[in-house]
C-alpha positions as CSV (number, residue, x, y, z in Angstrom):
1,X,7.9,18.8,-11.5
2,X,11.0,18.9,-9.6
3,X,12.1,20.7,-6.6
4,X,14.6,22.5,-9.1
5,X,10.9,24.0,-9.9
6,X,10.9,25.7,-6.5
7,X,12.3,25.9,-3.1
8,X,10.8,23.0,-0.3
9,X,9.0,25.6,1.0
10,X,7.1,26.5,-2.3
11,X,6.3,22.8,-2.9
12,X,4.8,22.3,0.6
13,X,2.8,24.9,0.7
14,X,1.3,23.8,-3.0
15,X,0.6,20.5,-1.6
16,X,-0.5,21.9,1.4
17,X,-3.3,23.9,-0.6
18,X,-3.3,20.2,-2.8
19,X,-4.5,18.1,0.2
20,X,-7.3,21.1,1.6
21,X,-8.7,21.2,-1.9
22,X,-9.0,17.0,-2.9
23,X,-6.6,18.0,-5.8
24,X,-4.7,14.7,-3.9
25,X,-6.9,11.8,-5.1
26,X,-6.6,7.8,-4.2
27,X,-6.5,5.8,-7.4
28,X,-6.9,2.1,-6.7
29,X,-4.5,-1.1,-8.2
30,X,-6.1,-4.3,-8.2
31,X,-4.3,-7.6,-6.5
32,X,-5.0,-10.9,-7.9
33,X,-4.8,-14.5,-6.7
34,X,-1.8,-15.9,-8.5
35,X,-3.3,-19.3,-8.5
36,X,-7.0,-18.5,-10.5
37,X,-6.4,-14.4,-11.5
38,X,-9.5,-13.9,-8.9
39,X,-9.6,-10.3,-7.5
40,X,-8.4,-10.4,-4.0
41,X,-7.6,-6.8,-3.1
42,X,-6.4,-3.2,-4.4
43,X,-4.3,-1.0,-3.0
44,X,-5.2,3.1,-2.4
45,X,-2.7,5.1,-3.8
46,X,-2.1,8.8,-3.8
47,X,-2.3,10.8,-7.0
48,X,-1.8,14.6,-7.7
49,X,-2.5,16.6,-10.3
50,X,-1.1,20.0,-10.3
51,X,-3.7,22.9,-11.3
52,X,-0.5,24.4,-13.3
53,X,2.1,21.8,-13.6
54,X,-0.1,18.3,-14.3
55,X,0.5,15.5,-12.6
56,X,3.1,15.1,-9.9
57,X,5.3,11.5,-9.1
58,X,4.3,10.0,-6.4
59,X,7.5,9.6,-5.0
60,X,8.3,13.5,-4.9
61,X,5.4,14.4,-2.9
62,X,5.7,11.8,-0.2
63,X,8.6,13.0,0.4
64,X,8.0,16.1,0.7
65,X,4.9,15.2,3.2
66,X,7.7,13.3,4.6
67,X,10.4,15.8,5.3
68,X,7.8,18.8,5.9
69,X,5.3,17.2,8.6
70,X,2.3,16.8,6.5
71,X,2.9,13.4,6.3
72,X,-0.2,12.6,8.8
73,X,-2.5,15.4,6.1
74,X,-1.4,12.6,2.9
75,X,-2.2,10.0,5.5
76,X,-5.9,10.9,6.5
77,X,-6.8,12.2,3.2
78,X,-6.2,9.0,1.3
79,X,-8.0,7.2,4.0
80,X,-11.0,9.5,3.5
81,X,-11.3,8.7,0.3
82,X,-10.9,4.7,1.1
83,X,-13.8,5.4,3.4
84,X,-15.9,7.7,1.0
85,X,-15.6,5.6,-1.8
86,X,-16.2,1.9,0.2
87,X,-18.9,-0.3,-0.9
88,X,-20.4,-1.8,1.8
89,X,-20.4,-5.4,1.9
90,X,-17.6,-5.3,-0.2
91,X,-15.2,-8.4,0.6
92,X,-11.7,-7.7,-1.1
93,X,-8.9,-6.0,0.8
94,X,-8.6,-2.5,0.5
95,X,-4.5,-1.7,1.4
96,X,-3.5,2.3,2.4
97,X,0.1,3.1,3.0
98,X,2.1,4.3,5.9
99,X,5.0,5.5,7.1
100,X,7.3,3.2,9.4
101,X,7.9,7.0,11.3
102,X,4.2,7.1,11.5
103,X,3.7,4.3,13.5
104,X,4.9,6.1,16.4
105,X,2.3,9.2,16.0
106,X,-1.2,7.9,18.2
107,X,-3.4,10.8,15.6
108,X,-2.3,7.9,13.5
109,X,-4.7,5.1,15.3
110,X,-7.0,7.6,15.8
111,X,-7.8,7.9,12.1
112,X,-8.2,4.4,11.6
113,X,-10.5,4.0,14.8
114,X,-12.4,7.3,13.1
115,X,-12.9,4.8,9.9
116,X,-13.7,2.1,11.4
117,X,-16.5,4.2,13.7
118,X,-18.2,5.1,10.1
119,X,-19.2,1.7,9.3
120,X,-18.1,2.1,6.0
121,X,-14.3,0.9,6.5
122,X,-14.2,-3.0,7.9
123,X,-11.2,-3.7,9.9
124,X,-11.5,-7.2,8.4
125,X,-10.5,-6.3,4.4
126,X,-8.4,-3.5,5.7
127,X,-4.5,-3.8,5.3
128,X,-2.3,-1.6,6.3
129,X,0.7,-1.6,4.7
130,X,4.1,0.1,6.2
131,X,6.8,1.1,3.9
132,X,10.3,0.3,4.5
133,X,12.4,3.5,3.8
134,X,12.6,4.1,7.3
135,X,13.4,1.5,10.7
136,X,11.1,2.3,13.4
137,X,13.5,4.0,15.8
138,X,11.1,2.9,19.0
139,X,9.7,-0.7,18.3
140,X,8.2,-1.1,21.9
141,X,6.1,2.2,21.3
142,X,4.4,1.0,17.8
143,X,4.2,-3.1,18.9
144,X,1.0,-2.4,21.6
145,X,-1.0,0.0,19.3
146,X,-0.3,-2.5,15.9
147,X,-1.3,-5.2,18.1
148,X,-4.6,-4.0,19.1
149,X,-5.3,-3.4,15.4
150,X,-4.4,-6.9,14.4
151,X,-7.0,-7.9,16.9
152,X,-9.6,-6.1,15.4
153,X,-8.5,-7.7,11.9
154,X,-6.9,-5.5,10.2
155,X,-3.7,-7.0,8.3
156,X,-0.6,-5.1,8.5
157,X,1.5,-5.7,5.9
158,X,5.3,-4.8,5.0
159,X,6.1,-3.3,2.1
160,X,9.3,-3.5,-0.3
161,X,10.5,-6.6,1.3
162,X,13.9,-7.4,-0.1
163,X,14.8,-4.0,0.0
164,X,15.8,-1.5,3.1
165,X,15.4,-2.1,6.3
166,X,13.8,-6.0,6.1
167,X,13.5,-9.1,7.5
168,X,11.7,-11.6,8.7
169,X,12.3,-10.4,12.4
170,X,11.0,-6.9,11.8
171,X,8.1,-8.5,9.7
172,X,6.9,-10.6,12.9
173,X,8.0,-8.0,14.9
174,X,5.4,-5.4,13.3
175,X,2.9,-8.0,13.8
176,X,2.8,-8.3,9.7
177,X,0.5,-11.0,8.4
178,X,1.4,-9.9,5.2
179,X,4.5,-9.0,3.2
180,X,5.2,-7.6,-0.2
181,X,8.1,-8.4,-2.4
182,X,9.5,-5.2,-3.6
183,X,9.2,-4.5,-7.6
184,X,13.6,-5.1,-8.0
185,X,13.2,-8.7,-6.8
186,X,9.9,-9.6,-9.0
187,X,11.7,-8.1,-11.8
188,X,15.4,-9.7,-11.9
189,X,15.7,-12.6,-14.0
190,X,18.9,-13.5,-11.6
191,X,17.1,-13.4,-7.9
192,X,14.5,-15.9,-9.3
193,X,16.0,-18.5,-6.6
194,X,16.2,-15.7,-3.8
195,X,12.1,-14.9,-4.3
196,X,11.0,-18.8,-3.9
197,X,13.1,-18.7,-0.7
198,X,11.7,-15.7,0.9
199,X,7.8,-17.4,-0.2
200,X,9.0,-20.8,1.1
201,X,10.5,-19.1,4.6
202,X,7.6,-16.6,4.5
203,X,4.5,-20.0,4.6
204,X,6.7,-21.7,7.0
205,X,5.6,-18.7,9.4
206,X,2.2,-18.0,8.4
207,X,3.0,-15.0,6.5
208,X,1.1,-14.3,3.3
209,X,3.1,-12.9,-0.2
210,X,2.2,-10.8,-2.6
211,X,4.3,-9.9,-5.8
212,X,4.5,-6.6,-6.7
213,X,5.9,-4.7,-9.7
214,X,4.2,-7.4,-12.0
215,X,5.1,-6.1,-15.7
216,X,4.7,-9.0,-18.0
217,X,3.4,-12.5,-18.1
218,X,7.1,-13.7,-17.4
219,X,7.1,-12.2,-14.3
220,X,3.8,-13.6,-13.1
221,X,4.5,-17.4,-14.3
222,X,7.3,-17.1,-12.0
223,X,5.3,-16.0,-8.8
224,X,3.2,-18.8,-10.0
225,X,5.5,-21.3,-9.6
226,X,7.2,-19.9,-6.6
227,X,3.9,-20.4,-4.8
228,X,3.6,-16.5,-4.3
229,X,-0.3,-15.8,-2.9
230,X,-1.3,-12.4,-4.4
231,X,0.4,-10.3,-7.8
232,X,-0.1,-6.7,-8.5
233,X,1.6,-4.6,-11.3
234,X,0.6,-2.5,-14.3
235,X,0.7,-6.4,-16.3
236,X,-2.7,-6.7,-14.2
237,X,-4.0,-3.5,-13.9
238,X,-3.0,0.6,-13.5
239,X,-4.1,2.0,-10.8
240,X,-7.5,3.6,-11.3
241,X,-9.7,6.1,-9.7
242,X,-12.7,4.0,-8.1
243,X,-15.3,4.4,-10.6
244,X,-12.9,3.2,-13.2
245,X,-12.1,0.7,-10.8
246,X,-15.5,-0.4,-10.1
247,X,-15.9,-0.7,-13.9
248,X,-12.8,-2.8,-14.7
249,X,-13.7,-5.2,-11.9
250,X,-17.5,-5.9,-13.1
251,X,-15.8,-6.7,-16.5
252,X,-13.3,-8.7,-15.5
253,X,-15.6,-10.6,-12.8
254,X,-18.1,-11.4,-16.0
255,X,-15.6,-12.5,-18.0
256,X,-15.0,-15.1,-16.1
């Protein structure tokens, strides 16, 4: 589906109807510890599946959430599910997606502070991980609020380093604990040299990595050597819905 399908209006108002009726869904991809293959973390992503048209990319419905306002809808109905679906006592990280242009909106904090008040969403294994395809346009608005949740434990993380609007200044900036190396640099054969920098640079400042777009064994041996700390990528594992998830992991973990 395309918005050649329909006008931006038509599509938001399908995905308006999408997000009020769970057709939107988090699916879960596993993270591994590139030095043993342990299971470290997954991260919550959004999945839809069209009543009429099947499943829609990712990537066209965030942005239209994006350009239409319901943005904050996507936001608090994938972290519903991360908090529906939670084991308790569970100890690997659970990551959920947002905006850099959310960071600004305080119903944002709110929702997390709304988790966290469940008991079934633990500051301490949640990362929060803000994508890149926008700069904040008011740091000093979003530094206060992400640094009360860093105090409570939860990791923020920056997405699709390498690509956009990063650096290692707007990493620390963000408060970031946590960056992710976006799929074009795990992928190139020829920016081999430029990854083991941005690990080497990223240790030197306490800053953990995690590999994404992992597609083949090649890609992971690199990581490997590099010294990169987590890998994630279909190689590993698609992202599943969580009692696939659950299922996968308690295999893997006895196989071991």
């Amino acid at each position: 589906m395309t918005l050649v399908d329909g006008t931006l209006e038509d599509f938001a108002r399908d995905l308006e109807i999408a997000l009020a009726q769970r057709q939107v869904l988090a699916a879960y991809q596993p993270q591994v510890a590139v030095a043993d293959g342990t299971v470290v973390g997954v991260e919550a992503l959004a999945r839809w599946t069209h009543p009429a048209r099947g499943p829609i990319a990712p990537d066209i419905f965030v942005d239209v959430a994006q350009k239409t306002g319901l943005l904050p809808l996507l936001t608090a109905r994938i972290i519903s599910d991360v908090t529906t679906e939670y084991v308790p006592g569970c100890v690997i990280d659970v990551a959920v997606n947002v905006s850099a242009t959310q960071l600004e909106d305080p119903s944002l904090y709110d929702m997390f502070d709304g988790a966290f008040a469940t008991g079934r969403c633990n500051p301490h294994t949640l990362v929060v991980e803000v994508t890149e395809s926008h700069s904040v346009e008011h740091p000093e608005r979003v530094a206060a609020p992400l640094e009360a949740l860093a105090a409570r434990g939860v990791t923020i993380s920056v997405d699709d380093f390498g690509t956009g609007h990063s650096s290692f200044a707007r990493v620390e900036s963000l408060h970031a604990r946590e960056l992710k190396l976006d799929r074009s640099l795990v992928q190139d054969d020829s920016r081999v040299r430029e990854v083991a920098q941005i690990i080497t640079e990223a240790h030197h400042r306490g800053i953990r990595v995690v590999g994404e777009g992992v597609e083949e064994q090649l890609q992971f041996d690199r990581l490997a050597e590099a010294g990169c700390d987590r890998a994630q990528g279909y190689w590993i594992s698609k992202p599943q819905p969580a009692n696939a998830l659950r299922s996968w992991y308690r295999a893997r973990t006895n196989r071991r």
